[in-house]
C-alpha positions as CSV (number, residue, x, y, z in Angstrom):
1,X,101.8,49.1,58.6
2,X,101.2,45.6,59.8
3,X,99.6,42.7,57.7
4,X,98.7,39.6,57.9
5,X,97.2,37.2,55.8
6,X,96.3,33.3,56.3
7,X,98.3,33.0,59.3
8,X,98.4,29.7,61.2
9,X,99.9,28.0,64.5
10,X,99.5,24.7,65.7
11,X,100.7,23.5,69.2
12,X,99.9,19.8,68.9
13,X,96.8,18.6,68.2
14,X,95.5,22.3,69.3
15,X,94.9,25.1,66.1
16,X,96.4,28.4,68.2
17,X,95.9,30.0,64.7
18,X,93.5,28.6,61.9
19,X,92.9,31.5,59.8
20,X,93.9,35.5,60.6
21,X,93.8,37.7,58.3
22,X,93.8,41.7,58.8
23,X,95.3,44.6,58.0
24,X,96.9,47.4,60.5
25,X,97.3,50.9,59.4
26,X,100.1,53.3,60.1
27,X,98.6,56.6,62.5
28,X,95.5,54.2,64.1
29,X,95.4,51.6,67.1
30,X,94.2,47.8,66.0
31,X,92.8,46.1,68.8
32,X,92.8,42.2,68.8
33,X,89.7,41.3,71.1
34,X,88.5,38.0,71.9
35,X,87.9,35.6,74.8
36,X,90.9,34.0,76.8
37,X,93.0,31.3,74.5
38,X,90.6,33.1,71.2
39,X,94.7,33.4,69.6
40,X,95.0,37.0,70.5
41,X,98.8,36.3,72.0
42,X,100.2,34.2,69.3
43,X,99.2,36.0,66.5
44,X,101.4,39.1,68.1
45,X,104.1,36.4,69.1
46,X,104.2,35.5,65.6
47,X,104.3,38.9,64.3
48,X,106.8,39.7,66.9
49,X,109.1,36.7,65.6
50,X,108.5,35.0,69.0
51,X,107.2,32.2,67.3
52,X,107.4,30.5,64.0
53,X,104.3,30.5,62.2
54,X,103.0,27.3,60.3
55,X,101.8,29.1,57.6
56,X,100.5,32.3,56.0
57,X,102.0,35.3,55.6
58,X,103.4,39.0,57.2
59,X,104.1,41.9,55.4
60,X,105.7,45.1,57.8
61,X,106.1,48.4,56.0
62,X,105.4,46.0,52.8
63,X,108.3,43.8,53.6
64,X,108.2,40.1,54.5
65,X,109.2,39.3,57.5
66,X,107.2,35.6,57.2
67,X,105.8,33.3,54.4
68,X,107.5,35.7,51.4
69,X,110.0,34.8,48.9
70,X,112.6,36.4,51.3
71,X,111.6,36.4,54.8
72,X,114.1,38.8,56.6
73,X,114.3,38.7,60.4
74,X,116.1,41.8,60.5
75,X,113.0,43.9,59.7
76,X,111.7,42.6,62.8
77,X,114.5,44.7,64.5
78,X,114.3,47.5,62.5
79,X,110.7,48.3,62.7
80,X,108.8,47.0,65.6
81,X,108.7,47.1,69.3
82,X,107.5,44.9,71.4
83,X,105.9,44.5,75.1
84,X,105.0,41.2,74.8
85,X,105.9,40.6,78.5
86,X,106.0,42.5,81.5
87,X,109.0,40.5,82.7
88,X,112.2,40.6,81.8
89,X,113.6,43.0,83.3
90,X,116.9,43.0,85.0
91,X,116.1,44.5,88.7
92,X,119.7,45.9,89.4
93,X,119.7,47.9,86.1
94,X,118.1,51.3,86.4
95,X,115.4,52.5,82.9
96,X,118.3,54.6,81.7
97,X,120.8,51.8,81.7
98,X,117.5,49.3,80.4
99,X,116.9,51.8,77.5
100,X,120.6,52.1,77.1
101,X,122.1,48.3,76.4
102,X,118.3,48.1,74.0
103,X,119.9,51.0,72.3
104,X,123.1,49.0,72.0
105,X,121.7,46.1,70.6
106,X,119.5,47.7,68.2
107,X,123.1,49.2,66.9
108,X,122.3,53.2,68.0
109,X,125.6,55.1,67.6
110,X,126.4,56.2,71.0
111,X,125.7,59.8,70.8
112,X,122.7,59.3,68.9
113,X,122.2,56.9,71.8
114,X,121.9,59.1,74.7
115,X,120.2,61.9,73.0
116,X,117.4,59.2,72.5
117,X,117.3,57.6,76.1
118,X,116.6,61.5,77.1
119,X,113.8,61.6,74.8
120,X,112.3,58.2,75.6
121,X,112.6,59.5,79.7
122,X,111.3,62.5,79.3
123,X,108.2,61.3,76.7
124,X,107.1,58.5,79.6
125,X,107.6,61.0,82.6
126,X,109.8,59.1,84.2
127,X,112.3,61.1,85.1
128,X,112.0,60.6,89.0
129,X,112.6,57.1,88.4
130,X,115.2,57.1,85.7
131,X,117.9,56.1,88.1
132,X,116.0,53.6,90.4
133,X,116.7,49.7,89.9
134,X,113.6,48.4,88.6
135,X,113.8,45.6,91.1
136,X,111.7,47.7,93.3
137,X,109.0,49.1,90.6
138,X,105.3,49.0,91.1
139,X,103.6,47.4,88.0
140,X,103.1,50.5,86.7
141,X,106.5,51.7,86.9
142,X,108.1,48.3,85.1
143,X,105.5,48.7,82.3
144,X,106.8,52.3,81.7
145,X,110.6,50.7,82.0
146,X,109.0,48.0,79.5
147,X,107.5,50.2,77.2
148,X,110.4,52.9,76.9
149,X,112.6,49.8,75.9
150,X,110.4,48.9,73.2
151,X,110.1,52.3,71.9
152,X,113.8,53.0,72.4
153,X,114.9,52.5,68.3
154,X,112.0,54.5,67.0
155,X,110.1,51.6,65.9
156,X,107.5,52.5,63.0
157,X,105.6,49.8,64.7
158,X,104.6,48.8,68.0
159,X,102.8,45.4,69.7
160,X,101.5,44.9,73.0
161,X,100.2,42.1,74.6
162,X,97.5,42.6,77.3
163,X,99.6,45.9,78.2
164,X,97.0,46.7,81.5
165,X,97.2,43.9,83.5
166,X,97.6,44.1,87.0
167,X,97.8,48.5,86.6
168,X,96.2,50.7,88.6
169,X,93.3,53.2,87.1
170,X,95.8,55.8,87.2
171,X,98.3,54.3,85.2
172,X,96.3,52.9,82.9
173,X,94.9,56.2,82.1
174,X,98.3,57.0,81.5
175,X,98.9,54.4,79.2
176,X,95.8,55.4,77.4
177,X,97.8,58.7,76.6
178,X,101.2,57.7,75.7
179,X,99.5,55.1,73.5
180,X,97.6,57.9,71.5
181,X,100.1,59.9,71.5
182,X,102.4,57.7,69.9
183,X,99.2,56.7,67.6
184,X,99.1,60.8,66.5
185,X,103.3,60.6,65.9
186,X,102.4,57.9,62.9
187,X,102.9,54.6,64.2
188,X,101.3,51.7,63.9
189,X,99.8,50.3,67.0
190,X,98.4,46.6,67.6
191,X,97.3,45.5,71.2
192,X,95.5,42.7,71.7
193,X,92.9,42.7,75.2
194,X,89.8,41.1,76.1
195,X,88.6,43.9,78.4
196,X,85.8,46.1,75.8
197,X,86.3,49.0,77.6
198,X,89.9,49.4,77.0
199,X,89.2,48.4,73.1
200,X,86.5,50.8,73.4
201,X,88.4,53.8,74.5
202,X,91.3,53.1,72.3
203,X,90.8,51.7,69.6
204,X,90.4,53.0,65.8
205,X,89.9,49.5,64.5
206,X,88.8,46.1,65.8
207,X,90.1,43.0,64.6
208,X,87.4,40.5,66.2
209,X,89.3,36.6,67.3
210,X,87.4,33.5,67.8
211,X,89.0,29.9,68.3
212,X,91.9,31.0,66.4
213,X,90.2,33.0,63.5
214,X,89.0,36.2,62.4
215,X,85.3,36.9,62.5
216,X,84.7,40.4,62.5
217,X,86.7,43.6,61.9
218,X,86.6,47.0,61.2
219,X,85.9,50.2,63.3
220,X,83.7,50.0,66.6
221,X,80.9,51.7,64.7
222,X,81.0,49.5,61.9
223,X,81.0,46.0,64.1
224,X,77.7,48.0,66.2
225,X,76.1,48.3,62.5
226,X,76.9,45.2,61.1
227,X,75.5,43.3,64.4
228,X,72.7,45.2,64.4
229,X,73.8,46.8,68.1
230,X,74.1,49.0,69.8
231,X,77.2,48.5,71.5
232,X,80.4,47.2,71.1
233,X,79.7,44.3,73.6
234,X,76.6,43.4,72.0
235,X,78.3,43.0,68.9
236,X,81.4,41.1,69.8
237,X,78.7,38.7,71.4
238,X,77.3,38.7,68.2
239,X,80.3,37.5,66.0
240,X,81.4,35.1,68.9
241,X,78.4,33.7,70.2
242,X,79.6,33.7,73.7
243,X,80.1,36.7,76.7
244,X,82.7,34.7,77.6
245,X,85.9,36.3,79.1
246,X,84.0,40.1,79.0
């Protein structure tokens, strides 16, 4: 379970962050959805620990991780992955060896270790690939290689950041059922997108961004019957104000 309360980011003169607040619950998907530069990336940077926040607070699994009487960095490790980026991957390592040295620095004992880059392989299908170099991936195949590393220490918690971009229909339907799957294991799931129909067909809650603060939030239903709408487009138009970025 994710939350966060107050949170704020400045980058200059520019308020990234003014105000989010929201809660994400263990065994659902929390879509962030807003317009380009609405905040939807630095609020999972900051939950992340990418970035600092300038104030507010985070809570993971009920322990602070920022703005607490005992922040602890270390919980970051512990309980989240991320795929924050699609890049950063080394291209002469293959996804066994990627999952591998994650495993190591997360500190999985070795035999734990390779039981769990088996698991992770066989869970993303990748086993034709497990032994390529990812320098030669298709985009779907490096967000697989991504998204196995994140997952690679069992995290209770799990942020992506635009995770379709630039994938094919096929693999984003595949996507789609990896992510519920992992949704149905327990976790906690928050990905942020400004595409309706990906927040549409994924999402159990919506956590509405606009210039850096919350506006609207709650199921898909719920934001339709609030608006008044009938759809979920209609609605975020309605919280917003704009169609931009749909």
């Amino acid at each position: 379970m994710i939350e966060v309360r107050n949170l704020q980011k400045q980058f200059g003169a520019v308020a990234a962050l003014r105000d989010v607040s929201f809660l994400a619950p263990d065994s659902a998907i929390t879509g962030l959805l807003g317009a380009n530069g609405a905040g939807k990336s630095t609020t999972l940077r900051a939950i992340g620990g990418v970035l600092k926040p300038g104030g507010g607070e985070i809570r993971i699994d009920g322990a602070w991780v920022s703005g607490g009487p005992a922040d602890d960095p270390l919980v970051l490790q512990r309980h989240v992955g991320g795929l924050l980026d699609h890049a950063g991957l080394y291209a002469r390592l293959t996804p066994r060896e990627t999952f591998t040295f994650s495993g190591r620095l997360h500190g999985i004992p070795w035999r734990r270790l390779r039981e769990r880059v088996e698991e992770v392989i066989a869970f993303l299908g990748m086993q034709p690939i497990a032994d390529r170099r990812t320098g030669g991936f298709s985009q779907g195949e490096r967000m697989k290689t991504a998204l196995g590393r994140a997952l690679i220490h069992s995290p209770k918690n799990l942020l992506l950041d635009e995770p379709t971009n630039g994938l094919d229909v096929p693999s984003i339907r595949a996507l789609r059922l990896l992510l519920q799957r992992t949704r149905d294991a327990g976790a906690c799931i928050v990905f942020s997108s400004h595409v309706l129909e990906e927040v549409r067909a994924l999402c159990d809650r919506v956590v509405v961004l606009a210039q850096g603060i919350v506006v609207a939030q709650g199921t898909p239903a719920e934001l339709c019957r609030r608006a008044r709408v009938r759809t979920l487009e209609d609605a975020f138009v309605s919280f917003t104000g704009t169609a931009e970025g749909l």
